[in-house]
N, C-alpha and C positions, 0 to 999 in steps of 0.2 A: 570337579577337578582334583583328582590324585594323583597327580604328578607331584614330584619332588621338586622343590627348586636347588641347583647347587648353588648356588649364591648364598654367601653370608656376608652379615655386617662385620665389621672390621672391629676387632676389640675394644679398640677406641669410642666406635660410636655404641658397641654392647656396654661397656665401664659406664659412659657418662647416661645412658639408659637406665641404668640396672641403679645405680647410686641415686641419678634423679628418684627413680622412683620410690626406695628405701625412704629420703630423708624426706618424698613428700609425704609417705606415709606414717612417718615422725611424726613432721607437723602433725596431719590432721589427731596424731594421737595426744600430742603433747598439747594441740591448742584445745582439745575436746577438756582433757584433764586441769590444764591451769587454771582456766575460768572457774572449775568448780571446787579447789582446792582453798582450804579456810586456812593453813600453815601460808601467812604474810612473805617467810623467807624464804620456802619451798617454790613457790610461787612466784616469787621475783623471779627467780636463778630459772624456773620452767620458760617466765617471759623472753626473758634472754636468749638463751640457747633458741627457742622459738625462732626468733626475730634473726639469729643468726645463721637458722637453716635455712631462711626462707632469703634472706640474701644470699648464701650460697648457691640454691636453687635458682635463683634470676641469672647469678654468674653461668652455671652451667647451661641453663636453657639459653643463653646467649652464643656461649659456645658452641650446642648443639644445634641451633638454629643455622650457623655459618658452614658447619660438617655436614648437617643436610641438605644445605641447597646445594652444595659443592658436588655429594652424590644425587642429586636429582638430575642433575645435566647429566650426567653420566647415564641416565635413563635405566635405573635400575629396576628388571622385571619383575611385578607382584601378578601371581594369581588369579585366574577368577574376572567375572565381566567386567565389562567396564563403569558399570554403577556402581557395584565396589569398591573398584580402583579409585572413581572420585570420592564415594564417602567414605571411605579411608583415609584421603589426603585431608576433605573437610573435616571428619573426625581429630586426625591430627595437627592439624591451623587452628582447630578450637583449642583444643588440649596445650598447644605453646601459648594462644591469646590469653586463655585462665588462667594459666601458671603466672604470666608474667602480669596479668590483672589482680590476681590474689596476692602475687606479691606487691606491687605499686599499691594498692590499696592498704596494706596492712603498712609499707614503711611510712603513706599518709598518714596514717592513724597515732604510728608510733611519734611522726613529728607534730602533729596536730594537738594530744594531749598535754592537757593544762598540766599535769605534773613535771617538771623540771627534771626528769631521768634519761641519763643519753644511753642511746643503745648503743652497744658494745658486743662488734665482731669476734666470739671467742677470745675475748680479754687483747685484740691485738691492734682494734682500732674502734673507735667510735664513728659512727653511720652521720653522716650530715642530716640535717631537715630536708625535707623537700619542700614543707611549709611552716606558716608561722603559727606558734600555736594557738589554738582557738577551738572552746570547744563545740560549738556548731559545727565545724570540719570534722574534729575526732568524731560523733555522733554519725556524719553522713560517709563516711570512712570507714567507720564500724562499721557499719549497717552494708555497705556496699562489698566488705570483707567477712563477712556471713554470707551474703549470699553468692559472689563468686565461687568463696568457699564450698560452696553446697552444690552449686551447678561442676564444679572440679572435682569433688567424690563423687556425683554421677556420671560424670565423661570418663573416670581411671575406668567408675567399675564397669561402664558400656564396650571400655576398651580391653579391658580383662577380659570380658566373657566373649567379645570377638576371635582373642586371639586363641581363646580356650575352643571355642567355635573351630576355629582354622586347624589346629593342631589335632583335635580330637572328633571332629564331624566330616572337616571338609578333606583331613589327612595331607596338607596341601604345603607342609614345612614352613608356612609363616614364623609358627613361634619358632620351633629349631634355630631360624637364621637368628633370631637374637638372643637365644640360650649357647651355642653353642660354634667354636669356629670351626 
């Protein structure tokens, strides 16, 4: 398929795209780096900000999930067969379920642990518990925020190298519609 499509996504849903994707790739940099940093103070302030993108991230895949269904009824043309078209869509039903998995699991985590530190949205608001805290939870929290975590850097990068795919094998203006209006 080298046909062009002229259809583009609306700035709107390119911004909360393009931003999603940045601060997820914050996180995974910032949470890879915290864990293993020995500066106590360094490493609070990394926790934070962490904890803060990753609530931001929930907000906007919230918002983005309401913008996408809005243009799905609209039946917006993709590309290419129709097994594509569905693993495409199940590709990205995975990619919103992690996102918003990786996050519920880590504000678990954050309210689970025995330490008495409230997280704090960019200095502007403190995040409620979602639990009480107990460290059996923090532990199964953890543990379950690892590995979402892991299965979430391999779904961006399946979905990177698709769209690198689309753009540069199949010539087919996928990526185009969400680079540029």
């Amino acid at each position: 398929m080298n046909q062009p499509s002229p259809l583009r996504w609306p700035w709107g849903v390119r911004l909360f795209h393009w931003l999603s994707a940045a601060l997820i790739l914050a996180m995974l940099v910032l949470g890879t780096m915290m864990v293993r940093l020995e500066n106590a103070g360094l490493r609070f302030d990394l926790y934070q900000l962490h904890k803060a993108f990753g609530i931001t991230v929930l907000a906007l895949t919230g918002l983005r999930s309401v913008v996408r269904l809005a243009l799905a009824r609209k039946g917006l043309p993709l590309p290419g067969p129709a097994w594509q078209r569905r693993a495409a869509s199940a590709a990205h039903g995975a990619l919103y379920l992690l996102i918003v998995a990786v996050g519920l699991s880590g504000w678990i985590m954050a309210s689970a642990t025995p330490l008495p530190i409230p997280t704090s949205i960019f200095g502007l608001f403190d995040l409620p518990p979602l639990v009480a805290r107990d460290l059996a939870t923090y532990k199964r929290a953890q543990a379950a925020h690892g590995w979402l975590t892991t299965a979430l850097a391999c779904l961006v990068l399946l979905h990177v190298m698709a769209a690198l795919k689309h753009q540069f094998w199949q010539r087919d203006d996928v990526l185009s519609r969400m680079v540029r209006g």
